[in-house]
C-alpha positions as CSV (number, residue, x, y, z in Angstrom):
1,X,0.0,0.0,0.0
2,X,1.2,3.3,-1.0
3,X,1.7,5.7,2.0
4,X,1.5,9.4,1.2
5,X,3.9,12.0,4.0
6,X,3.9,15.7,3.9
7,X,6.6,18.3,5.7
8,X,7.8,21.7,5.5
9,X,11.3,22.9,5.9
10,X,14.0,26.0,4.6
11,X,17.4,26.2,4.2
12,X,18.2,26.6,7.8
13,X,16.8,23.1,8.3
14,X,17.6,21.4,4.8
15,X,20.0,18.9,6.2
16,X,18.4,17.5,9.0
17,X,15.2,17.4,6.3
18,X,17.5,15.4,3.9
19,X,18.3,13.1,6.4
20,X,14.8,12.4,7.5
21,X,13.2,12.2,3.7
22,X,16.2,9.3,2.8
23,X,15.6,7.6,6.5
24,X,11.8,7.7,5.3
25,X,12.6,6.3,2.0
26,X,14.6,3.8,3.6
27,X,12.1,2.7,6.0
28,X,8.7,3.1,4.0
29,X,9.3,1.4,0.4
30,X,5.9,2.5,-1.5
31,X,6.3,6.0,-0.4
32,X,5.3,9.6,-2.2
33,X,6.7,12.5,-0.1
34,X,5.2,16.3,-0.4
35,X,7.5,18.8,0.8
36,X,6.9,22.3,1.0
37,X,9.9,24.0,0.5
38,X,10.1,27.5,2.3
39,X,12.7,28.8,0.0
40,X,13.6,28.9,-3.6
41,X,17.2,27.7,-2.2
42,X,15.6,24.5,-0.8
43,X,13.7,23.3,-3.8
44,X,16.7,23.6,-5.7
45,X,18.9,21.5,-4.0
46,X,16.4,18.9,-2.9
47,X,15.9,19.1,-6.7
48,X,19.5,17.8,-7.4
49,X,18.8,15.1,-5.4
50,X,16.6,13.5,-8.3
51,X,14.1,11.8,-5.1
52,X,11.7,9.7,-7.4
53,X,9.4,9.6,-4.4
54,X,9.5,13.2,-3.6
55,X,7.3,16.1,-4.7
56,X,8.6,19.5,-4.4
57,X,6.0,22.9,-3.7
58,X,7.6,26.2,-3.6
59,X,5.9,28.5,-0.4
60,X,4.9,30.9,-3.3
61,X,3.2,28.3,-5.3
62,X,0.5,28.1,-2.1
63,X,0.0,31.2,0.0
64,X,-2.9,32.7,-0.7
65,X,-4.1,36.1,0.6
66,X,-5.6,34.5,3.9
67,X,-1.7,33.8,4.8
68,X,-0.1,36.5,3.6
69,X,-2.1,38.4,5.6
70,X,-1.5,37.0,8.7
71,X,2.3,36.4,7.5
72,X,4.1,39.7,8.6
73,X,2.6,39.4,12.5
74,X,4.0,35.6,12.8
75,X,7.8,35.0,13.9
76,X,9.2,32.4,11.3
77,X,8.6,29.2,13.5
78,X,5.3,30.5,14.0
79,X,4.3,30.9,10.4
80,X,5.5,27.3,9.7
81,X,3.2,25.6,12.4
82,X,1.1,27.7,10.6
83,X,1.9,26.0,7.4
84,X,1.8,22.3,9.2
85,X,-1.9,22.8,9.0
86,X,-2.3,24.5,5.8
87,X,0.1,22.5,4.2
88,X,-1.5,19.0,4.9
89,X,-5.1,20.9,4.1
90,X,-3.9,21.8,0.7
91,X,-2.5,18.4,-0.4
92,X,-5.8,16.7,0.7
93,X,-7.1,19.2,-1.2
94,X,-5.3,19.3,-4.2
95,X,-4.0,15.4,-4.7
96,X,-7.2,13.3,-5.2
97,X,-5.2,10.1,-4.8
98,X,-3.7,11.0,-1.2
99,X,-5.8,8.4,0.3
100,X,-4.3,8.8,3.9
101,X,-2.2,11.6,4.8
102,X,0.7,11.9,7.7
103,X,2.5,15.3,8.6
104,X,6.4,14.8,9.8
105,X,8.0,17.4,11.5
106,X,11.6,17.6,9.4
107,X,13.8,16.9,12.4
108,X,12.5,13.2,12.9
109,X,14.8,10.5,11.9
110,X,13.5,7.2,11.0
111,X,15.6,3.8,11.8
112,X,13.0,0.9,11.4
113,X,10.0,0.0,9.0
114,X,7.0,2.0,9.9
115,X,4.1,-0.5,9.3
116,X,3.7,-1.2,12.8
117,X,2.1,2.2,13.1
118,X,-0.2,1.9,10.2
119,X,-0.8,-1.4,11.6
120,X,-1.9,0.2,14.6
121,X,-3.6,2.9,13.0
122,X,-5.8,0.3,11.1
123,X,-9.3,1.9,10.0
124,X,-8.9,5.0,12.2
125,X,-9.2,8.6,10.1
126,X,-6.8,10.2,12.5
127,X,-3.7,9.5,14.6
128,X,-1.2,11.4,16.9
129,X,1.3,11.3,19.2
130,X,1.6,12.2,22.4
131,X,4.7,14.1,23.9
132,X,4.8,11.4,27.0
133,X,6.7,13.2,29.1
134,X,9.2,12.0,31.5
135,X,8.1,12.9,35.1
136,X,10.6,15.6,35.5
137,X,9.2,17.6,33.0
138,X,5.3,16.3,33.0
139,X,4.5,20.4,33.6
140,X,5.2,20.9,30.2
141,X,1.7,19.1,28.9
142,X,0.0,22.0,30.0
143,X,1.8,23.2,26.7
144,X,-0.1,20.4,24.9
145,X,-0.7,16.8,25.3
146,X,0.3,15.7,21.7
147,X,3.4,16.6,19.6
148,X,2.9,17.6,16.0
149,X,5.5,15.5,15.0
150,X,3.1,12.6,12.8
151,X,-0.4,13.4,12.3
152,X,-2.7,11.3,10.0
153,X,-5.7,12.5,8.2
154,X,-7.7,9.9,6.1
155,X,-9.8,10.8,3.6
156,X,-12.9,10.4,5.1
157,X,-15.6,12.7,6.8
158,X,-14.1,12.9,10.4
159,X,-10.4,12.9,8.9
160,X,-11.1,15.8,6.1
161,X,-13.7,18.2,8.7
162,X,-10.7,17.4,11.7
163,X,-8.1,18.8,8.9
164,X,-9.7,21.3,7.9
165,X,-10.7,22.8,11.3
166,X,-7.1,22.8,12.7
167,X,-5.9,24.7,9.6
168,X,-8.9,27.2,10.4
169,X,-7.9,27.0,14.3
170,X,-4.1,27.8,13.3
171,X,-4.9,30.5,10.6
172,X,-6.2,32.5,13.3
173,X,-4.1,32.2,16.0
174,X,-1.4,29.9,16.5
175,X,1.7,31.7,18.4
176,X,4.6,30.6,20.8
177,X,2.7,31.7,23.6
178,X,-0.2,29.7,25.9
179,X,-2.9,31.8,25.9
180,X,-6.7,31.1,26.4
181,X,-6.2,27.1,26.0
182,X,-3.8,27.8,23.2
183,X,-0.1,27.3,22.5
184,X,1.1,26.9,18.9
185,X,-0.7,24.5,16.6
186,X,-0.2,21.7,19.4
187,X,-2.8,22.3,21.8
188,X,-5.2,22.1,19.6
189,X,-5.0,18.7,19.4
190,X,-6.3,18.3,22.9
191,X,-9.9,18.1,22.1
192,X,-9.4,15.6,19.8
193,X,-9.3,12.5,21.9
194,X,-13.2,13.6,23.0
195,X,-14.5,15.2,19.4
196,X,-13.3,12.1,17.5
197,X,-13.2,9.5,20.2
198,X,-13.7,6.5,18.3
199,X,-12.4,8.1,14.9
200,X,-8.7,8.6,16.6
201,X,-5.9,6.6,17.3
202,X,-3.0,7.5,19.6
203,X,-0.4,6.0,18.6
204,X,0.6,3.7,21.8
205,X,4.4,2.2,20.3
206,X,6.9,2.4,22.2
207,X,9.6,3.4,19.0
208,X,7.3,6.0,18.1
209,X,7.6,9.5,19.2
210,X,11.1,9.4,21.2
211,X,12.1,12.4,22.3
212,X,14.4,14.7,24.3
213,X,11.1,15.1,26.9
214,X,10.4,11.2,27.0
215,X,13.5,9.1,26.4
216,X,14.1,9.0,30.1
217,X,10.8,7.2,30.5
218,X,12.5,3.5,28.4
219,X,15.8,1.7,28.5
220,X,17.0,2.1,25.1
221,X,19.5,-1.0,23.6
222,X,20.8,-2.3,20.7
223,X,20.7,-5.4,19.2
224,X,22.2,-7.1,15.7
225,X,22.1,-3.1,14.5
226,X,19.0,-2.2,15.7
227,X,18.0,-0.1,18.6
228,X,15.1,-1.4,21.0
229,X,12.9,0.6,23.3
230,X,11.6,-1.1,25.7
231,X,12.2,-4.7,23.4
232,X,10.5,-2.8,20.8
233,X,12.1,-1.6,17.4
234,X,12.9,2.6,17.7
235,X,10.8,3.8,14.4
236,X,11.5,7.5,14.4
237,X,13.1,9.6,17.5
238,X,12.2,13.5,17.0
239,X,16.0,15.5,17.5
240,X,14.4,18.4,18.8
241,X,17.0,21.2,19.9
242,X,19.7,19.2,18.2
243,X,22.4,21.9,16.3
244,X,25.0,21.3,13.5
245,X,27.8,23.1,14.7
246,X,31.0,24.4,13.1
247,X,34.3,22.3,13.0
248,X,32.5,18.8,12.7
249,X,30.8,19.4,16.2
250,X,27.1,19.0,17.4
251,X,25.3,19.8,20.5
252,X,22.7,17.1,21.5
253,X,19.9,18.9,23.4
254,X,19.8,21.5,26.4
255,X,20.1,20.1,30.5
256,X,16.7,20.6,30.9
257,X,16.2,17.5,29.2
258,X,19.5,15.7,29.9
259,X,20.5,17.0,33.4
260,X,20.7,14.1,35.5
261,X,19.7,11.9,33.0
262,X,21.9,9.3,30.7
263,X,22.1,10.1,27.4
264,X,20.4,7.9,24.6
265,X,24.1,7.6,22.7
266,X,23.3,4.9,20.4
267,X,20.3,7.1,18.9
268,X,22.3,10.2,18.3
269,X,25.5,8.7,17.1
270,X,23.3,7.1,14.0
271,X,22.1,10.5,13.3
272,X,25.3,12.4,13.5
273,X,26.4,10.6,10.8
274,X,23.0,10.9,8.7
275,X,23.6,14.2,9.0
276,X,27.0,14.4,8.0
277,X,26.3,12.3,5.2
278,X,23.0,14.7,4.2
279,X,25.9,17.7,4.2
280,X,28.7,16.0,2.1
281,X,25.6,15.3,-0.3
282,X,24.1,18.8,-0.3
283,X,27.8,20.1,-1.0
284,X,28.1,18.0,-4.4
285,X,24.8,19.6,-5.3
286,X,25.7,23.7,-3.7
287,X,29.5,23.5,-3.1
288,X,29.6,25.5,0.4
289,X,26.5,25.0,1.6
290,X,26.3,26.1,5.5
291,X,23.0,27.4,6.0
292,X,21.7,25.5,9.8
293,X,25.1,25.2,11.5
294,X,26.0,27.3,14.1
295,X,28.5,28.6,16.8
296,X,28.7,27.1,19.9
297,X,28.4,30.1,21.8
298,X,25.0,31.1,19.9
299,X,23.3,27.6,20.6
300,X,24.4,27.9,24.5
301,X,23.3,31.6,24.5
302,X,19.8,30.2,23.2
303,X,19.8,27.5,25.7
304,X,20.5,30.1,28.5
305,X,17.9,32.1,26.8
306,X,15.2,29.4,27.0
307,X,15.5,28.0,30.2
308,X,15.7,31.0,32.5
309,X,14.3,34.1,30.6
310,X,10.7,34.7,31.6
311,X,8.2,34.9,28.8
312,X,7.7,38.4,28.6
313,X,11.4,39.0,27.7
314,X,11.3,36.0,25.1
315,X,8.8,37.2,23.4
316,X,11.1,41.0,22.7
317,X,13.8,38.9,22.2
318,X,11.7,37.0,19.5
319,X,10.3,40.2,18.2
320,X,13.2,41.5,17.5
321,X,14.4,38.9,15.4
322,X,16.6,36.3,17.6
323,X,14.8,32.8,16.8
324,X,14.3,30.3,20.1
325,X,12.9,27.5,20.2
């Protein structure tokens, strides 16, 4: 069966998107890829890669006036959880043949075969993810119970009127901030679980979904080249925070996830060198390439930033143009 993925991503993030659209070929055979790329720079290297599976939509080629009007009062990372909604909306809405449809956040690496998700997913017309936090940091669901990070939409009449609401939701507000039962385009997802009930799955697999906020929770191994959690295969861990840095270097996540904690070194090792590899690729197609990898001393200013700025102050600092995530 044909499985049809959608995701979003610019030059900043093209080499951890590379890496996730090849781990994604890798590990889902029958596969047709959307990606919206942000930037004319994006769809031009992605388009040296010669993907057969991967379909390539230039931001232009979709934003209408109803975004472009709400464009200039969104930070960047804003306006693409914007787009996570949209985007998904306007394949369903454009490709008659998408049958099933699954967003991926472009910082997701996959390392075994996903059927045992669609397995699980079965008949259901939507399916998330939630963030399962470790109990440490289980103050953060008040942020949002599910993770945008794989959502399904089938196309059926609880799958398309669930789509299209949450693109209406995050067209009209959907900002860094938790306001009125709001944060993002996450929290949305919330009321899902008791408007769909019976029409939703949560995905409940232990390989699906790890995170910086969860990984705590399993005890990760590895076995004939394969990493377990909990005895089951890892499908995709989410690298949120993770930075390329200069001279060769990375920088894992922040110690709000990892203080006290040990570190899941067989997961990021495999994707350190996915990502190399994505780089020495992009170079052959756009000799120099560095767009996404950054000083140390910017990613640990930002880490500083996020953990013990209070919100007010983040959102100036956002304002006036210094991305956190």
């Amino acid at each position: 069966m044909r499985r049809y993925f959608c995701t979003l991503f610019d030059r900043n993030y093209l080499i951890k998107g590379v890496s996730m659209i090849k781990s994604l070929i890798k590990h889902c055979h029958d596969v047709e890829i959307y990606v919206l790329c942000m930037d004319s720079e994006t769809k031009e290297i992605l388009t040296g890669f010669n993907f057969n599976q991967v379909h390539l939509i230039l931001l232009s080629d979709i934003e209408n006036q109803e975004l472009l009007s709400i464009k200039p009062g969104r930070s960047a990372a804003e306006y693409c959880w914007t787009l996570s909604a949209f985007f998904s909306w306007y394949i369903m809405s454009t490709f008659n043949k998408v049958d099933m449809l699954t967003y991926l956040d472009a910082d997701l690496l996959f390392y075994s075969n996903v059927t045992p998700l669609f397995d699980e997913i079965n008949t259901a017309s939507i399916a998330i993810i939630e963030h399962r936090f470790s109990e440490k940091l289980i103050h953060l669901e008040a942020y949002g119970r599910f993770n945008v990070e794989w959502v399904s939409f089938r196309r059926d009449t609880a799958g398309l009127a669930c789509l299209e609401t949450w693109k209406d939701q995050c067209i009209e507000w959907c900002f860094a901030r938790l306001e009125d039962g709001r944060m993002g385009d996450q929290k949305y997802l919330d009321s899902w679980p008791t408007i769909y009930a019976d029409k939703l799955c949560i995905l409940q697999h232990y390989g699906a979904g790890i995170a910086p906020w969860n990984y705590a929770n399993y005890k990760i191994t590895k076995n004939n080249n394969q990493i377990f959690v909990n005895d089951s295969p890892l499908v995709f861990y989410h690298f949120h925070q993770f930075q390329i840095l200069k001279n060769n270097k990375f920088h894992w996540m922040s110690k709000a996830y990892s203080e006290n904690e040990i570190m899941p070194d067989l997961i990021y090792m495999q994707y350190e060198n996915e990502i190399r590899n994505a780089l020495s690729e992009i170079n052959k197609i756009k000799p120099g390439f560095r767009f996404g990898i950054r000083s140390a001393g910017i990613v640990t200013l930002r880490h500083i930033i996020q953990r013990f700025v209070g919100l007010r102050l983040k959102n100036f600092i956002r304002k006036i143009g210094i991305q956190i995530w």
